[in-house]
C-alpha positions as CSV (number, residue, x, y, z in Angstrom):
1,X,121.0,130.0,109.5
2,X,120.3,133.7,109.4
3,X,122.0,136.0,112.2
4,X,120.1,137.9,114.9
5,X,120.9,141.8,114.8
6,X,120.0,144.6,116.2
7,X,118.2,147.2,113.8
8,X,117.9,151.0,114.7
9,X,117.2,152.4,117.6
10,X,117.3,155.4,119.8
11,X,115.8,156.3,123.3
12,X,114.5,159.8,125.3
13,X,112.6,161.5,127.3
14,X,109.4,162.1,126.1
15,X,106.9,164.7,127.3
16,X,108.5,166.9,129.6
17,X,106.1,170.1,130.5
18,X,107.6,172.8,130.9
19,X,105.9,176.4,131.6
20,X,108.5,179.3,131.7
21,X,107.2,182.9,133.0
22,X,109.1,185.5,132.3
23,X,108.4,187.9,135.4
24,X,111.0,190.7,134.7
25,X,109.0,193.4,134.9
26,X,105.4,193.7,136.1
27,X,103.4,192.5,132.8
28,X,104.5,188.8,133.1
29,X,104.9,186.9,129.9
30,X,104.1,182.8,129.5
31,X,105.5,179.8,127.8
32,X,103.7,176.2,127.8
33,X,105.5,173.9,126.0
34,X,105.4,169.7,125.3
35,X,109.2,169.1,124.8
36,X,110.0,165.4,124.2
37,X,114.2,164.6,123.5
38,X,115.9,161.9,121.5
39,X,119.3,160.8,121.2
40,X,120.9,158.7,118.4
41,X,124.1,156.8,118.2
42,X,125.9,153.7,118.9
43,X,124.0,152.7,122.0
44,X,124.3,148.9,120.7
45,X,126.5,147.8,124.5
46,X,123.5,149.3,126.2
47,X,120.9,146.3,124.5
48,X,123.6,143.9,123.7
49,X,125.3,143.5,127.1
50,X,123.6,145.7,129.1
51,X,126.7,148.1,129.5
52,X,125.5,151.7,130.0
53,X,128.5,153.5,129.9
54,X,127.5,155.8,126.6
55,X,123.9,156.2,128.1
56,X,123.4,159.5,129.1
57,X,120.2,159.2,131.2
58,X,116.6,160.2,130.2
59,X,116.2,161.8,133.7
60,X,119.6,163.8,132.6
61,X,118.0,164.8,129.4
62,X,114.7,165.8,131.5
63,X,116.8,168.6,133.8
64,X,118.4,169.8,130.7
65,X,115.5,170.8,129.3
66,X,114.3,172.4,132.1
67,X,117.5,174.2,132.9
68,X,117.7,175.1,128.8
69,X,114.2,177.2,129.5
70,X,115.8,179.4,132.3
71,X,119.3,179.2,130.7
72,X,118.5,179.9,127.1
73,X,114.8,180.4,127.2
74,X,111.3,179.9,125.2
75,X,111.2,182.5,122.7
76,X,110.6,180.6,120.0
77,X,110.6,176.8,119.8
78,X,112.8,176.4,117.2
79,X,115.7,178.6,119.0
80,X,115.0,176.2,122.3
81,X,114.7,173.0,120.2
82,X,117.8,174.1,118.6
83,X,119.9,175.0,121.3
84,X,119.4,171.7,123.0
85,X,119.6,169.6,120.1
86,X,123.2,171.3,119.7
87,X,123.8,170.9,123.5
88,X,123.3,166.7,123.0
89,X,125.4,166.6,119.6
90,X,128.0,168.8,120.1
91,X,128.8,168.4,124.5
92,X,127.9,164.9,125.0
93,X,130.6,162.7,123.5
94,X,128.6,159.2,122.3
95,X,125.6,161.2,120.9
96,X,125.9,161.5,116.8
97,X,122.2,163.0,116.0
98,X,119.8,164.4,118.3
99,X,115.9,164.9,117.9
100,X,113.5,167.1,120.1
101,X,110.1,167.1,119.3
102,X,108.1,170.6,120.4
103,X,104.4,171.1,121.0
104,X,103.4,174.9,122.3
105,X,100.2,175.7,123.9
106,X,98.7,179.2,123.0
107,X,97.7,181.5,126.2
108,X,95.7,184.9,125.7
109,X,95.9,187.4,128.8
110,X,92.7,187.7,131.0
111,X,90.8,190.9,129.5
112,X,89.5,192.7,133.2
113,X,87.8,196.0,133.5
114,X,88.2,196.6,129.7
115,X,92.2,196.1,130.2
116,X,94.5,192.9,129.8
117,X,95.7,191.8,133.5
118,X,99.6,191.1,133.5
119,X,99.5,187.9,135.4
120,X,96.7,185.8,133.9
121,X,95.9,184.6,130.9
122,X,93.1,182.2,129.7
123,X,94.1,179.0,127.6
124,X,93.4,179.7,124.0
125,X,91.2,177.0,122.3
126,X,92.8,176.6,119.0
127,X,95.8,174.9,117.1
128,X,98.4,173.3,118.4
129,X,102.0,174.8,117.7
130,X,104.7,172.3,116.6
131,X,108.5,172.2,116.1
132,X,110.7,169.2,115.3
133,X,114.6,169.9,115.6
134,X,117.1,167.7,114.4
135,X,121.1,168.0,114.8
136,X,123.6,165.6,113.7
137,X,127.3,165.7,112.8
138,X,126.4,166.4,109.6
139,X,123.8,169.1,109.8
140,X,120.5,170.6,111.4
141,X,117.1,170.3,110.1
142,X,114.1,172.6,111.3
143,X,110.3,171.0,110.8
144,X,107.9,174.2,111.8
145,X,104.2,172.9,111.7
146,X,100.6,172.7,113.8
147,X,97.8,170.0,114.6
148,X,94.4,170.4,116.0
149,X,93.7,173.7,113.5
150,X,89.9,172.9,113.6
151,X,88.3,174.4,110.5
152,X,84.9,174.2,108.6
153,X,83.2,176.1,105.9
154,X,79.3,176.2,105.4
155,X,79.6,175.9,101.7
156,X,81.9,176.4,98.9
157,X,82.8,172.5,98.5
158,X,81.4,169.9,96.2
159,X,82.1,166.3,95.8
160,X,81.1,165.1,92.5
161,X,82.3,162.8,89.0
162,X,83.9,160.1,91.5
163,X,84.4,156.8,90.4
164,X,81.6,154.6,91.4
165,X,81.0,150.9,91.8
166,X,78.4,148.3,92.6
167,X,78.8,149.1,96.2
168,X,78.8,152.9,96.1
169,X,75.5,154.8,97.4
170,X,77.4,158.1,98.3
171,X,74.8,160.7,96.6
172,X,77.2,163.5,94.3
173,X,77.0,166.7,96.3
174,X,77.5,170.4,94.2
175,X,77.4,172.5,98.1
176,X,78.5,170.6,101.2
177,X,79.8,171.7,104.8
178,X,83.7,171.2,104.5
179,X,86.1,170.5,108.3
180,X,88.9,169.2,109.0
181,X,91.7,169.1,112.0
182,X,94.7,169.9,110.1
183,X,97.6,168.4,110.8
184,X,100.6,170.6,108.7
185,X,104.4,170.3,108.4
186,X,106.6,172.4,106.8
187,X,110.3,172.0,106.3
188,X,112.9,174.7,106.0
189,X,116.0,174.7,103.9
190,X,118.1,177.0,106.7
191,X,117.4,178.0,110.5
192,X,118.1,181.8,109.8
193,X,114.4,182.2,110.1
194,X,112.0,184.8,111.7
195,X,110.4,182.3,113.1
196,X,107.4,183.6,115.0
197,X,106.2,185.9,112.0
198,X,106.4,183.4,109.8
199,X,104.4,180.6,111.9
200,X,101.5,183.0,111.3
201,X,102.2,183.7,107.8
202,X,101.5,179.9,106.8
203,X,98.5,179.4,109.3
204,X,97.3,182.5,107.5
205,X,97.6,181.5,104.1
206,X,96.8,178.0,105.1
207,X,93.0,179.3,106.1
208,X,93.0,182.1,103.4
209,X,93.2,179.0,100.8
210,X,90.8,176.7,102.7
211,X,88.6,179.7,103.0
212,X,88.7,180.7,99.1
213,X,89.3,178.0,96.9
214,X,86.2,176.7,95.3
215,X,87.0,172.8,96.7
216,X,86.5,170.3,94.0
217,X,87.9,167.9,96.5
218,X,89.8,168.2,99.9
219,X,92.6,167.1,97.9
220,X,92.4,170.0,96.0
221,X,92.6,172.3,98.9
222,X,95.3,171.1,100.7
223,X,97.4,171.3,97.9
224,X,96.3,174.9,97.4
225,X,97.1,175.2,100.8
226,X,100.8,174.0,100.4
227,X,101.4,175.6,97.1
228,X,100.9,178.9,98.8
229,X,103.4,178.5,101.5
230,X,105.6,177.3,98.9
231,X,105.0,180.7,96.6
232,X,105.4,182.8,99.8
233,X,108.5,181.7,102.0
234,X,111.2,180.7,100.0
235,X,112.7,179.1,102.9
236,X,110.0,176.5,103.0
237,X,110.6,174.0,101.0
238,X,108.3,171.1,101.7
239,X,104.8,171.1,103.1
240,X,103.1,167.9,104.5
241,X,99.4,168.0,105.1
242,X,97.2,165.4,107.2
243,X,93.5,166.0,107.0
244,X,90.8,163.9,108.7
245,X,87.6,164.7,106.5
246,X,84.8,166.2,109.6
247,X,81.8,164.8,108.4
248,X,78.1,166.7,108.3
249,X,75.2,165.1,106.8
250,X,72.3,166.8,105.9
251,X,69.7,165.5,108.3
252,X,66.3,163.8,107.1
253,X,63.9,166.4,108.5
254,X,60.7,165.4,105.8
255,X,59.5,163.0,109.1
256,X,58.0,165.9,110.5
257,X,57.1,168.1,107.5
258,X,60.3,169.8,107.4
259,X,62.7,170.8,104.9
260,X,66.1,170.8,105.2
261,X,67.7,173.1,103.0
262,X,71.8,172.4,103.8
263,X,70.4,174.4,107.1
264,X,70.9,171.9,110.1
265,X,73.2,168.8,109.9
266,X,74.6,166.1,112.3
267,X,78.1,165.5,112.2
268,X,79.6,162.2,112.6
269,X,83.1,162.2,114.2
270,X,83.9,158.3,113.0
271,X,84.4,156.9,110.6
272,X,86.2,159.7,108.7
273,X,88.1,160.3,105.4
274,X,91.6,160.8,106.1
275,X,93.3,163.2,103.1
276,X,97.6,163.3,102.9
277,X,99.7,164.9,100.9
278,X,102.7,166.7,100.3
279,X,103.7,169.5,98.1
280,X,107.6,170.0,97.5
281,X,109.3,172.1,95.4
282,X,111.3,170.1,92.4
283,X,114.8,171.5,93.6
284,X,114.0,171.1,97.3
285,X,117.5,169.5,99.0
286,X,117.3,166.2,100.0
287,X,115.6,165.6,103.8
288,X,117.9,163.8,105.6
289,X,116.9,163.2,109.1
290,X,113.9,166.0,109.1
291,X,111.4,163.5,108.7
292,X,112.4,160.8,111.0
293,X,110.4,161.5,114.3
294,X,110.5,160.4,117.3
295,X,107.1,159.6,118.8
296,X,106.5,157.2,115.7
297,X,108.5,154.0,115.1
298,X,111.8,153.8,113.5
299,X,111.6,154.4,109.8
C-alpha cells in the first residue's frame, strides 16, 4: 500500500497595505504598496503534529513589514522586498527561502492654481507596478514586472493566413483595433540594479514596440516586445508576457443606411484570446526559485 506524505508547502501573510509618507520636509512624498510574504522550510511538525515551534507567525511577518517601511523604507520595491526577504532568511533560524510578492500603486500630486500641492496627490489610472523577491541559502532572485498596462491601437494589426476548419467563420482581417492588459515579467541576473530608471525603460520599450511593429499577430508583438528589453538591459535576462486579446468588432451599421468604415466598434470584454510567451536569452542562468510564486499553487 502506498504511503501518505506531505508534498511542499509554505505559508504567509498575504496582502498587507502599507502607505509610507515621507513628511521630512514640507513637499511630502507617497508610497502605496501590496506587500504579501512567504516563508519556506521544514515546517513539516507544524501539519504533522501540530507542533509550532519553528512557525514564526503570519501576524509577526505582518509588523515586520510594516516596521521594514519606516525602518528601511519604500524607495524602491525591490530594495524593500529585498531587505525583508534577507531579514526572514538570514535572522530567523528555521526559515531556508523566503518570497515576498510586491504590487505598487502609482500616485500623481494634485495640480492647484497651475502648481503641484505637496500633500495631495490623485491616484494615477494606469499599470500596476510589480516585484517578486526571492532569498534562500543559496541565493536571491529579483522578478521586476507590471499588470493592468491597458493598451490599444486603432490600426496597424492584421489577422490573416490562419489555419481554418469546418468550424471556423472568423473573417481574415488586413486593419483591426489591437488591446490588451499586459501582464509582463522580467527577470534579472543580479540585484545591483537602478531600479526605478529601468522600470521605465521596459514599460517604454514595451509600448514603443506595441506601438510600431506592423502586428502580423499579437504573438508577434509581444515577442517584439521582449526581444527589446532583452537588446537593451543586459541585466534582464528573461521576459514573460501574459496578454488577454481586448476584442472590438466592427459593428453592423448597414440597418440604418450606415457605413461603418473601421470607425465605431463594440468591444466585447469575454470571451477573450489569451496570448503567453516568453523570450530568454540562450545563456540566461538557470531560474531557480524566481519563478515559484506565491499567490499561485505550489509548482
Amino acid at each position: 500500500m502506498s504511503k501518505i506524505l506531505l508534498g511542499k508547502n509554505q505559508y504567509g501573510k498575504a496582502e498587507n497595505r502599507i502607505v509610507r509618507v515621507y513628511r521630512d520636509n514640507p513637499r511630502h512624498e507617497i508610497h502605496d504598496i501590496n506587500v504579501s510574504t512567504c516563508l519556506r522550510g521544514d515546517f513539516s511538525a507544524a501539519h504533522l503534529t501540530g507542533d509550532q515551534t519553528d512557525v514564526l507567525p503570519t501576524d509577526t511577518q505582518k509588523q515586520t513589514a510594516y516596521a521594514y517601511a519606516r525602518e528601511k523604507g519604500v524607495g524602491s520595491i525591490e530594495d524593500y522586498g529585498l531587505a525583508l526577504a534577507r531579514h526572514f532568511v538570514h535572522d530567523v533560524q528555521p526559515v531556508r527561502s523566503a518570497r515576498i510578492e510586491i504590487d505598487e500603486y502609482a500616485w500623481q500630486r494634485a495640480v492647484v492654481d497651475g502648481a503641484e500641492h505637496d500633500h495631495t496627490w490623485i491616484r494615477k489610472g494606469q499599470e500596476v507596478r510589480t516585484a517578486a523577491i526571492t532569498v534562500d541559502t543559496d541565493g536571491e532572485w529579483v522578478v521586476g514586472g507590471l499588470k493592468e498596462l491597458v493598451i490599444l491601437k486603432s490600426t496597424g494589426s492584421e489577422f490573416a493566413g490562419f489555419l481554418e476548419d469546418p468550424y471556423t467563420i472568423l473573417e481574415p482581417t488586413h486593419d483591426r483595433v489591437m488591446a490588451t492588459s499586459l501582464v509582463a515579467q522580467w527577470r534579472f541576473n543580479t540585484t545591483d540594479v537602478a531600479w526605478e530608471e529601468t522600470y521605465e525603460g521596459v514599460k517604454a520599450q514595451m509600448v514603443k514596440q506595441f506601438a510600431g511593429v506592423q502586428s502580423l499577430a499579437l504573438q508577434q508583438t509581444l515577442y517584439h516586445m521582449g526581444r527589446a528589453v532583452l537588446e537593451t538591459y543586459p541585466e534582464i535576462v528573461e521576459v514573460r508576457l501574459s496578454a488577454p486579446n481586448k476584442h472590438h468588432f466592427v459593428y453592423d451599421l448597414t440597418p440604418f443606411g450606415l457605413e461603418n468604415n473601421n470607425e465605431v466598434f463594440h468591444a466585447d470584454d469575454r470571451p477573450y484570446g489569451l496570448i503567453q510567451a516568453c523570450v530568454i536569452r540562450d545563456d540566461a542562468p538557470p531560474p531557480g526559485p524566481a519563478w515559484d510564486g506565491y499567490q499561485g499553487w505550489l509548482a
